[in-house]
TORTISE-273762 format. One record per residue (C-alpha): residue number from 1; x, y, z; residue in one letter. Coordinates in nm, 2 decimals, m for minus. Layout:
residues N
REC, seq, u, v, w, type
REC, NUM, X, Y, Z, a
...
This chain:
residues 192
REC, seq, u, v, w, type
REC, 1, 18.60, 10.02, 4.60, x
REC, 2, 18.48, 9.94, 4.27, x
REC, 3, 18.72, 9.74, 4.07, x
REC, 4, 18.58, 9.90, 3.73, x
REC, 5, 18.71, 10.28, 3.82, x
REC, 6, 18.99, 10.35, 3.64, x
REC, 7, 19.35, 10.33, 3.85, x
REC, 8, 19.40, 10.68, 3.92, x
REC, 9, 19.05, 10.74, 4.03, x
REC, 10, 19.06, 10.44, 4.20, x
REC, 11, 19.33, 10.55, 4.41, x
REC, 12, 19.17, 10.85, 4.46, x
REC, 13, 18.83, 10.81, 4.56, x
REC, 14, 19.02, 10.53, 4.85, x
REC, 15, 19.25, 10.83, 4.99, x
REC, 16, 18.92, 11.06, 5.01, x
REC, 17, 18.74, 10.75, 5.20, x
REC, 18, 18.96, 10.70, 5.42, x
REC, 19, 19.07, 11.07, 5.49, x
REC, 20, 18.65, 11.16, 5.55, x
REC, 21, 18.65, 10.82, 5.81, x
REC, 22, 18.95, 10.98, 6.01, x
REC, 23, 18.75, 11.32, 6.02, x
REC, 24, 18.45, 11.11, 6.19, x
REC, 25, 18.67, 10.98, 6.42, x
REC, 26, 18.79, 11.33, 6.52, x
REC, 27, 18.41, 11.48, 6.52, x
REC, 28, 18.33, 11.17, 6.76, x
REC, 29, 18.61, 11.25, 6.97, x
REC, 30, 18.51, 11.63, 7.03, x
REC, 31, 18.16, 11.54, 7.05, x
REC, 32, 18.25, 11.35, 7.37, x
REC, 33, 18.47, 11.58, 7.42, x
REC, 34, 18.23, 11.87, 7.41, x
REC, 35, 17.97, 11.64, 7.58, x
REC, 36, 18.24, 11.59, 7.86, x
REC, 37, 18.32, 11.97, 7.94, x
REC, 38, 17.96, 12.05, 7.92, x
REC, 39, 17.88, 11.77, 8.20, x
REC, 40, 18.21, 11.93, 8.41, x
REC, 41, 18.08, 12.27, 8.43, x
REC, 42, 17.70, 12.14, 8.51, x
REC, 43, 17.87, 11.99, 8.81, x
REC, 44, 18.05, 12.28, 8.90, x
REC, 45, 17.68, 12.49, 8.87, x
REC, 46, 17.55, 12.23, 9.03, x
REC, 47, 17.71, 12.20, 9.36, x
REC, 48, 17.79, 12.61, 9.34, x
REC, 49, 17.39, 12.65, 9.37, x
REC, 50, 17.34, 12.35, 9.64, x
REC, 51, 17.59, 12.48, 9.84, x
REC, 52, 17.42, 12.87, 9.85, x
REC, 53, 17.72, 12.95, 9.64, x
REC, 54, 17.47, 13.10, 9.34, x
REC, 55, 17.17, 13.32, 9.38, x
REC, 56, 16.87, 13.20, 9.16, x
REC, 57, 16.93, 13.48, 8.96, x
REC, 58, 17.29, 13.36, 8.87, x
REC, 59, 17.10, 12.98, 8.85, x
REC, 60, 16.89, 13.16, 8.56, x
REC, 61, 17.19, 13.31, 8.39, x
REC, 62, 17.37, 13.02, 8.42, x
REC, 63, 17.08, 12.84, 8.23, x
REC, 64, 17.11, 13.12, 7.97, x
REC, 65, 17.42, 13.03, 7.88, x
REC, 66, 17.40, 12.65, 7.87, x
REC, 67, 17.05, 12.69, 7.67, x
REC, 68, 17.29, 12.90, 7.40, x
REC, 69, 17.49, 12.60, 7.30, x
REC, 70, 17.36, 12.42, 7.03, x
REC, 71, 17.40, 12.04, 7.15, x
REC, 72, 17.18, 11.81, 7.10, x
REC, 73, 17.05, 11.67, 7.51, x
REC, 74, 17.20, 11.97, 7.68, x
REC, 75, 16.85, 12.03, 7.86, x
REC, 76, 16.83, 11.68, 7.97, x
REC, 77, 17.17, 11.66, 8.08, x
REC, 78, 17.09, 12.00, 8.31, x
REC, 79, 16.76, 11.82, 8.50, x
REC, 80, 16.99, 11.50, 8.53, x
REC, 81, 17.34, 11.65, 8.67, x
REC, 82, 17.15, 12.05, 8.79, x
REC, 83, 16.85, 11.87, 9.04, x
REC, 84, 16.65, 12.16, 8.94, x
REC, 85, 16.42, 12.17, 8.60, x
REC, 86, 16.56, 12.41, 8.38, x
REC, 87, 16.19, 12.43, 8.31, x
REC, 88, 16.12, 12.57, 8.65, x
REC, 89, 16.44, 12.76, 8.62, x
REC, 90, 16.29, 12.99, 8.30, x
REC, 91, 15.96, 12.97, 8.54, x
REC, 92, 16.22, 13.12, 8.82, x
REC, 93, 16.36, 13.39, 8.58, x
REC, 94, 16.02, 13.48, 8.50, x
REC, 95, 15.95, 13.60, 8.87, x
REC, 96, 16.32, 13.75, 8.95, x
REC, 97, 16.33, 14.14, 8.98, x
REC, 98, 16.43, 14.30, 8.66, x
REC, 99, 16.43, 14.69, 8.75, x
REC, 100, 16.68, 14.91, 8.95, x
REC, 101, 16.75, 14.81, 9.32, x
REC, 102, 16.59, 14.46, 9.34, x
REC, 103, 16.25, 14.60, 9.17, x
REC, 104, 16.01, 14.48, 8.89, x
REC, 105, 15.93, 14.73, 8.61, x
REC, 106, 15.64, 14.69, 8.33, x
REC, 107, 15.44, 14.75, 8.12, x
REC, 108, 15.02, 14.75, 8.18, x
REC, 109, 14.89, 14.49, 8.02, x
REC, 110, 15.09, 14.23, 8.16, x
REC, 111, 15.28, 13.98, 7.94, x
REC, 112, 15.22, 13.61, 8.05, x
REC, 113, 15.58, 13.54, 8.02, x
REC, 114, 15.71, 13.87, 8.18, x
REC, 115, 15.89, 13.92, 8.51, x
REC, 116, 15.62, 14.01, 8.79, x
REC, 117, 15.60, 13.97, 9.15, x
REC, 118, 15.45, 13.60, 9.32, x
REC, 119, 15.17, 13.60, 9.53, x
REC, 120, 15.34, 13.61, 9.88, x
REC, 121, 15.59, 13.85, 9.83, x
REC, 122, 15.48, 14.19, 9.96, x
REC, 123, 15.54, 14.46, 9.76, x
REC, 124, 15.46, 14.85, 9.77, x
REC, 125, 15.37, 14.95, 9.38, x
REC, 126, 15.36, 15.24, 9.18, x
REC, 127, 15.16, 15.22, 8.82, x
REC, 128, 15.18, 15.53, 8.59, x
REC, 129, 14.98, 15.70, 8.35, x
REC, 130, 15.02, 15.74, 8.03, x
REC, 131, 15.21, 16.04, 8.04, x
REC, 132, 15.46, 15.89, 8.28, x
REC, 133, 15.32, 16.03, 8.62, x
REC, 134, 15.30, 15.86, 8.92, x
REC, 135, 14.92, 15.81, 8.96, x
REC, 136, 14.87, 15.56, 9.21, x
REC, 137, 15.08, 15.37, 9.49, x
REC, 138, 14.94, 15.10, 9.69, x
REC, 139, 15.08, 14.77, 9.88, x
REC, 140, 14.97, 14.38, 9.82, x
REC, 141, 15.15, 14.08, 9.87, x
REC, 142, 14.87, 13.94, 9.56, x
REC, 143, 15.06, 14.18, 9.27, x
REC, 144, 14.84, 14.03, 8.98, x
REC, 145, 14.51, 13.98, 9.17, x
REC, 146, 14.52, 14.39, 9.27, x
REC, 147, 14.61, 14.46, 8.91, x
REC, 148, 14.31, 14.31, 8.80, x
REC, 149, 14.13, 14.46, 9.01, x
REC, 150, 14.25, 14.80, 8.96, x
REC, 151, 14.18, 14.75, 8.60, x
REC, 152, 13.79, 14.65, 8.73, x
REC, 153, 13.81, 14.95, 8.96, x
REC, 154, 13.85, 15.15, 8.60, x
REC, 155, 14.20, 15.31, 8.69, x
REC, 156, 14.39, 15.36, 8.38, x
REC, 157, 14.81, 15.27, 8.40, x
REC, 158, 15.02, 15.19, 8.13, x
REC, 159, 15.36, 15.19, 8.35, x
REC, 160, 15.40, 14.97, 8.67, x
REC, 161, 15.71, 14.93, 8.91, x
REC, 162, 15.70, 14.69, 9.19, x
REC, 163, 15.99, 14.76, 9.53, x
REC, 164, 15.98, 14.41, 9.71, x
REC, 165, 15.94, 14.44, 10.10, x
REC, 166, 16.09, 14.22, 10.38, x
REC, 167, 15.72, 14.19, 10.52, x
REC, 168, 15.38, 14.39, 10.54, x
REC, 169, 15.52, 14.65, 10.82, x
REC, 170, 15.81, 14.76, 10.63, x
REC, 171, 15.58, 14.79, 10.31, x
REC, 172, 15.33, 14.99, 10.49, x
REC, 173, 15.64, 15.23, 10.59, x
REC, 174, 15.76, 15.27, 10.23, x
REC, 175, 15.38, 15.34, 10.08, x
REC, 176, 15.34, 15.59, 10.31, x
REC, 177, 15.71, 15.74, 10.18, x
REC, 178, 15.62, 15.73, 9.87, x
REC, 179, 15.25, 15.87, 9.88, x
REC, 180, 15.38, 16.18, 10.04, x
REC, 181, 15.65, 16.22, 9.77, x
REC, 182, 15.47, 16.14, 9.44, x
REC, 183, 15.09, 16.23, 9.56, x
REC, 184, 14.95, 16.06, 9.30, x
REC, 185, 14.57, 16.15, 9.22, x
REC, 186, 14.43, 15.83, 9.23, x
REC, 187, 14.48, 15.76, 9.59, x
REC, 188, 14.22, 15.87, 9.83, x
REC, 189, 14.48, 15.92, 10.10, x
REC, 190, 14.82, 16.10, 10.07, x
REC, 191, 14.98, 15.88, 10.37, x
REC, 192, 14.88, 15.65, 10.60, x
């Protein structure tokens, strides 16, 4: 403290020192604190989701809610204590049904970051026009490639919903369902 403040301040300036040092001591303590809890519950998501305990979509909303605390190292600490990237977990989100029943809904053109079926997965769609009518329904287990090439084919959709199917025979079943109920105009055949 500088011996040329008066007494008083003197005095008071040391209490206000020493009373801002304890508060860093207590903000160091709940920041391991805080850094402590946050590495207890990664743990716990952790071995939930190696164990089969979590679906990936529960992995992804997990990841949500760790990515909404503002902590410095937070993402690090998921790749290090998780075993999966959070990177590829936002990549996993991307590709998770987000419509009614296990589905994918959209919008035509397709957003780079929105939800949409992988190739591999086969799926019976249904795209729409623009006044909300089912005008084409089809199967593919490429969802992006047929887009793109319905788009080449000049059909014209602003609306898409993708149903996922266990494997081509039971996709094959629903198309044909839904062609006979919607009978959209841009098929060439109502049912298969």
């Amino acid at each position: 403290m500088p011996e040329d403040l008066p007494e008083g301040l003197a005095t008071s300036v040391s209490a206000t020192l020493q009373h801002i040092q304890l508060i860093e001591a207590k903000v160091n303590r709940l920041a391991g604190a805080r850094r402590d809890a946050l590495t207890q519950v990664l743990h716990q998501i952790g071995t939930e989701y190696r164990a089969g305990a979590m679906t990936q979509g529960q992995l992804c909303a997990a990841l949500e809610s760790i990515r909404a605390i503002q902590m410095p190292g937070r993402m690090k600490m998921w790749d290090e204590i998780i075993g999966v990237p959070w990177k590829r977990v936002v990549q996993l989100a991307r590709q998770l049904p987000n419509g009614p029943e296990g589905s994918w809904v959209g919008e035509y053109p397709i957003l780079a970051d929105a939800p949409r079926p992988i190739s591999g997965i086969a799926v019976v769609y249904v795209l729409f026009d623009q006044d909300n009518e089912p005008c084409y329904v089809g199967s593919t287990d490429k969802f992006s490639v047929r887009m793109s090439a319905h788009i080449k084919d000049g059909k014209r959709f602003v609306r898409w919903q993708a149903h996922p199917c266990q494997d081509r025979e039971h996709a094959y079943q629903l198309e044909d369902r839904l062609l006979r109920r919607h009978q959209p105009y841009l098929n060439r055949k109502a049912s298969r």
